[in-house]
Structures are given as structure tokens and as C-alpha cells.
C-alpha positions in Angstrom: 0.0 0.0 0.0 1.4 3.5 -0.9 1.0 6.2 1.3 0.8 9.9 -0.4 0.3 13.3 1.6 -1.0 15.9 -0.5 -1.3 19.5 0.7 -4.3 21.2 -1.1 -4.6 24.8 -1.7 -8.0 25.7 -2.1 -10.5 28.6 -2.0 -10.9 29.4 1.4 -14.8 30.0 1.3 -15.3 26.9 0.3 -12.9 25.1 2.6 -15.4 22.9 4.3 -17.2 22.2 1.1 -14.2 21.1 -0.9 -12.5 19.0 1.7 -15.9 16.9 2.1 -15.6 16.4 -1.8 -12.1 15.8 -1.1 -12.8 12.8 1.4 -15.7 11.2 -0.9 -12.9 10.0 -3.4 -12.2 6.7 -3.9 -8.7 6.4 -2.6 -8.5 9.1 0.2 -8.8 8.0 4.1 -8.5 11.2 5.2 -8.6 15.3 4.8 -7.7 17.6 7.5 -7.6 21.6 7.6 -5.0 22.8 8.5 -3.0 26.2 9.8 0.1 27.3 7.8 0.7 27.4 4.5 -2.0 25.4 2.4 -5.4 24.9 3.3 -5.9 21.2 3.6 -3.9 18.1 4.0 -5.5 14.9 2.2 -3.7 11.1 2.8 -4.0 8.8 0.0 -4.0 5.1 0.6 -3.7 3.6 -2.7 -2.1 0.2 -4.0 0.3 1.5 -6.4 2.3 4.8 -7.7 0.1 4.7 -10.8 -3.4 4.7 -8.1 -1.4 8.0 -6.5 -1.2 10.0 -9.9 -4.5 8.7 -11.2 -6.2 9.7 -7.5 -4.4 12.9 -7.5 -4.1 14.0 -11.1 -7.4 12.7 -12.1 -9.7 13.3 -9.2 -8.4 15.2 -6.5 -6.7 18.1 -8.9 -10.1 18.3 -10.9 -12.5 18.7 -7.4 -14.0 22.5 -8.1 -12.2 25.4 -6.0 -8.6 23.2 -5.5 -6.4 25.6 -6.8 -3.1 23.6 -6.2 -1.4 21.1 -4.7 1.8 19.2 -3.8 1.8 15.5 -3.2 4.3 13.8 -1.5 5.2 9.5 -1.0 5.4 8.2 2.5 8.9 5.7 2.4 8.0 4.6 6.1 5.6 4.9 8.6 6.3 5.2 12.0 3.1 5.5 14.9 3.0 4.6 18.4 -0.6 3.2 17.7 1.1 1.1 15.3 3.6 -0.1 18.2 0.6 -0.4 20.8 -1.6 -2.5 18.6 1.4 -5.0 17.9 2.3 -5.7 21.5 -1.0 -6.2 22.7 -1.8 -9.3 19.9 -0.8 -11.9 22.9 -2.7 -10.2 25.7 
């Protein structure tokens, strides 16, 4: 499974609107909004590198009031919840 992080920059009256659109695509978990620099940050759980530019290039890029984005891979994950769920298997 590949792990993306996009960071959306969208129009911010339509913020709430455009991240619920965001989060109705096949392919993405989640959609935050966010302080700082962009607007919103979506995660994209897809099976291949191919699913990422197809998700984000065809779908996400094309959602009315995105005005940009920048999409970066996840190499590892690393989560204490992760950690916790694994030692408590036996117990």
C-alpha cells in the first residue's frame, strides 16, 4: 500500500465544502484543515504509484475550488498506535 500526503490549496470560502468532496474519493482515508501554509492536507491510501497520480491528477486536482497542490510519497511509517496495537496481539 502506498502512502501519499497531498497539501491542497483551495478557496478558502469553500474550505469545508471542498474538503468533504475531497474525502468522498475513492482512494483518500482522510482530509484535515490545517493552519500554515496550504489549506488542507488529504492522505491517499492507494495500492500502487500509478493509483497516486490517477487519484491525484485525475480526481483530487479536478475537485471545483482546488487551486493547487503538492503530493508527496510516504517511504515509512512510524506510529505509536502502530507499536501499541502489535504488543497487545498476545494479551
Amino acid at each position: 500500500m502506498i502512502t501519499a500526503i497531498v497539501f491542497v490549496e483551495a478557496e478558502v470560502a469553500r474550505i469545508p465544502e471542498i474538503a468533504q468532496e475531497i474525502a468522498d474519493l475513492d482512494g483518500v482515508s482522510e482530509v484535515y484543515s490545517v493552519t500554515g501554509k496550504v489549506d488542507l492536507i488529504a492522505l491517499v491510501r492507494v495500492p500502487t504509484v500509478d493509483a497516486v497520480a490517477a487519484t491525484v491528477a485525475e480526481k483530487l486536482n479536478r475537485v471545483a475550488g482546488v487551486l493547487s497542490t503538492e503530493t508527496h510519497i510516504a517511504f515509512q511509517a512510524y506510529s505509536k498506535l502502530d507499536l501499541e496495537a502489535a504488543f497487545s496481539i498476545g494479551g
